[in-house]
C-alpha positions as CSV (number, residue, x, y, z in Angstrom):
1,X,0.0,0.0,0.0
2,X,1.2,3.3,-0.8
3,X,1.4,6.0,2.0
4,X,-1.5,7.9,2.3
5,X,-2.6,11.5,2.0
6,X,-2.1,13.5,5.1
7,X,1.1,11.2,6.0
8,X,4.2,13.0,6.5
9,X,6.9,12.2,3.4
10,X,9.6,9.7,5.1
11,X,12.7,11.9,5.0
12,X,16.1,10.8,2.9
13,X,19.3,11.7,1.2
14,X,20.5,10.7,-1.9
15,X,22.7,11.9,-4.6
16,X,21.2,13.5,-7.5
17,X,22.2,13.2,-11.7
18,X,25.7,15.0,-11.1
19,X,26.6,13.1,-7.8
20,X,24.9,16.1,-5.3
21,X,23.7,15.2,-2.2
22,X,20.3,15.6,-2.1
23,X,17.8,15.6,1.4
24,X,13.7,16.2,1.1
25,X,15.1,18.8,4.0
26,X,16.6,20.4,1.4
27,X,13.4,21.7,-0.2
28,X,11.5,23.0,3.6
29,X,8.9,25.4,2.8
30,X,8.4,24.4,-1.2
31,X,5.4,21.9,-2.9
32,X,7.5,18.6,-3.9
33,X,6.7,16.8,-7.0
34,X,8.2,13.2,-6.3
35,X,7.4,10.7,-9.0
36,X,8.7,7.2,-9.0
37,X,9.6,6.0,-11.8
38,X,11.3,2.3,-12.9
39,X,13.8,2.6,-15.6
40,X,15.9,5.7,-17.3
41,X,15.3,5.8,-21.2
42,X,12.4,3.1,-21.7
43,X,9.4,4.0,-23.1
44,X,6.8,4.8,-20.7
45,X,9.2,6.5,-18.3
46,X,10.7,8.8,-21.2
47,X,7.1,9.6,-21.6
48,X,6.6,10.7,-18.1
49,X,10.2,12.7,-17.7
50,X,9.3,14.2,-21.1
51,X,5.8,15.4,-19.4
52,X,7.8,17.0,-17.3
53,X,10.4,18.8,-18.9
54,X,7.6,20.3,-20.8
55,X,6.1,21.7,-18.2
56,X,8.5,22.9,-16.4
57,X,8.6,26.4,-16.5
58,X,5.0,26.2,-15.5
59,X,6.3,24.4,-12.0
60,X,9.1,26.5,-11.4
61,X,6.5,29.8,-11.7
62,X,4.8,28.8,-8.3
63,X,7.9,27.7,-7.3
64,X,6.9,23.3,-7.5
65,X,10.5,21.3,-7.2
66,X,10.4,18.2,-9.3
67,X,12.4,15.3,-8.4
68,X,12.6,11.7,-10.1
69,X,13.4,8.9,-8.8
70,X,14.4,5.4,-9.9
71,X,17.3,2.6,-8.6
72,X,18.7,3.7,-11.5
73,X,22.6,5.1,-10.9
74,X,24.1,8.4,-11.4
75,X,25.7,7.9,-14.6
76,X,22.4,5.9,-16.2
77,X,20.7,9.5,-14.7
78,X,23.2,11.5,-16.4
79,X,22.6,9.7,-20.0
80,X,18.9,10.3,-19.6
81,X,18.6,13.7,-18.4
82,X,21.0,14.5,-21.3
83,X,19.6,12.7,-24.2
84,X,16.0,14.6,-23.3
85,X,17.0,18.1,-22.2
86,X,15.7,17.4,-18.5
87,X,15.8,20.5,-16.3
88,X,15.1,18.6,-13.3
89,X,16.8,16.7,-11.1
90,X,16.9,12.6,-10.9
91,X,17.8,10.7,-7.5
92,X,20.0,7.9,-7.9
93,X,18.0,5.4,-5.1
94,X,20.4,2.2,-5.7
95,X,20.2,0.8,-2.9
96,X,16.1,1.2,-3.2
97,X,15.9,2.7,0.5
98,X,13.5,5.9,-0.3
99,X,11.9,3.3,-3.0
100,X,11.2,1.3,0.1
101,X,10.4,4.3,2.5
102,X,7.3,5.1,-0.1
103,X,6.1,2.2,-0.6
104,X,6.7,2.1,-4.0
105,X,9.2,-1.4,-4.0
106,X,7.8,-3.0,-7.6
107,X,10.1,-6.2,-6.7
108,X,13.7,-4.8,-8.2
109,X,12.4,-1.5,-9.4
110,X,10.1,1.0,-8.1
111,X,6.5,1.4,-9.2
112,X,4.9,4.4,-11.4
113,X,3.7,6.9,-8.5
114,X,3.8,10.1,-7.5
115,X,3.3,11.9,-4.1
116,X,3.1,15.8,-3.9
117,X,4.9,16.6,-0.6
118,X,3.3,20.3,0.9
119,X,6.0,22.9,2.3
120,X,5.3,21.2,6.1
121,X,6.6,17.7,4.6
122,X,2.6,16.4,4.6
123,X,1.8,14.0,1.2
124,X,-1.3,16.4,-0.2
125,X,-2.0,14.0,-3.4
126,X,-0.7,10.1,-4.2
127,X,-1.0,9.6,-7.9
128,X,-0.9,5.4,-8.6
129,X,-2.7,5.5,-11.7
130,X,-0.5,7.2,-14.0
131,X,-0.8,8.8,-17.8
132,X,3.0,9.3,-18.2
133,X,2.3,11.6,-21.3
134,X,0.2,13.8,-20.0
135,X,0.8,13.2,-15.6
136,X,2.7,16.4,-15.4
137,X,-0.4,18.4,-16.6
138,X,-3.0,16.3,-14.6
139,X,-0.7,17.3,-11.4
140,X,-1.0,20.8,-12.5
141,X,-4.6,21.0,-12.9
142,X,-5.6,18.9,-9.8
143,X,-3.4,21.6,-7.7
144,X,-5.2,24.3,-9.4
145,X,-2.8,25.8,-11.7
């Protein structure tokens, strides 16, 4: 079962795309976007990232971080932010410990969800049931922008 709306996001640190360590603490204060994902550059998940990038500036005008995760590595992170342009961040989660944390363990890779994480640390919205080409939109318009 996925954690549940009104559940405060499990903290963590991780290194991002360029090997930066990365905390949810980091981002106190700001709406998180974090959307599991399970493989860099395959089909569905370029989709998603691609839903994304696209609609990015929109996030970063009311100030939304995005973060992706996947048990991917740094360098397979590095390959796919670069082949798509993707002005986000990706968390390397290797050892599948924040994967874990959200209950989002697929068995080896993590599962399509997202959790929006309010400026407290509180998870306002759980998406399970994901359209990766259009999920960064239907994020957008459920929050009301």
């Amino acid at each position: 079962m996925v954690l549940a709306v009104g559940t405060p996001a499990p903290a963590f640190t991780t290194t991002d795309t360029m090997g930066k360590p990365v905390s949810l603490a980091d981002f106190a204060g700001k709406t998180v976007v974090l959307y599991f994902y399970p493989k860099d550059d395959t089909p569905g998940c370029t989709k998603e990232a691609c839903s994304f990038r696209d609609n990015y500036a929109a996030y970063q005008e009311k100030g939304i971080v995005v973060l992706g995760v996947s048990g991917d590595d740094e360098a397979s992170h590095q390959k796919f932010t670069e082949k798509f342009s993707l002005p986000f961040p990706l968390l390397a989660d290797v050892n599948k410990s924040i994967i874990k944390a959200y209950d989002v363990d697929g068995g080896g890779y993590a599962k399509r969800v997202t959790y929006v994480i309010d400026g407290n640390g509180i998870i306002t919205h759980v998406y399970t049931s994901v359209k990766t080409d259009t999920h960064a939109t239907d994020i957008l318009a459920d929050l009301g922008l």
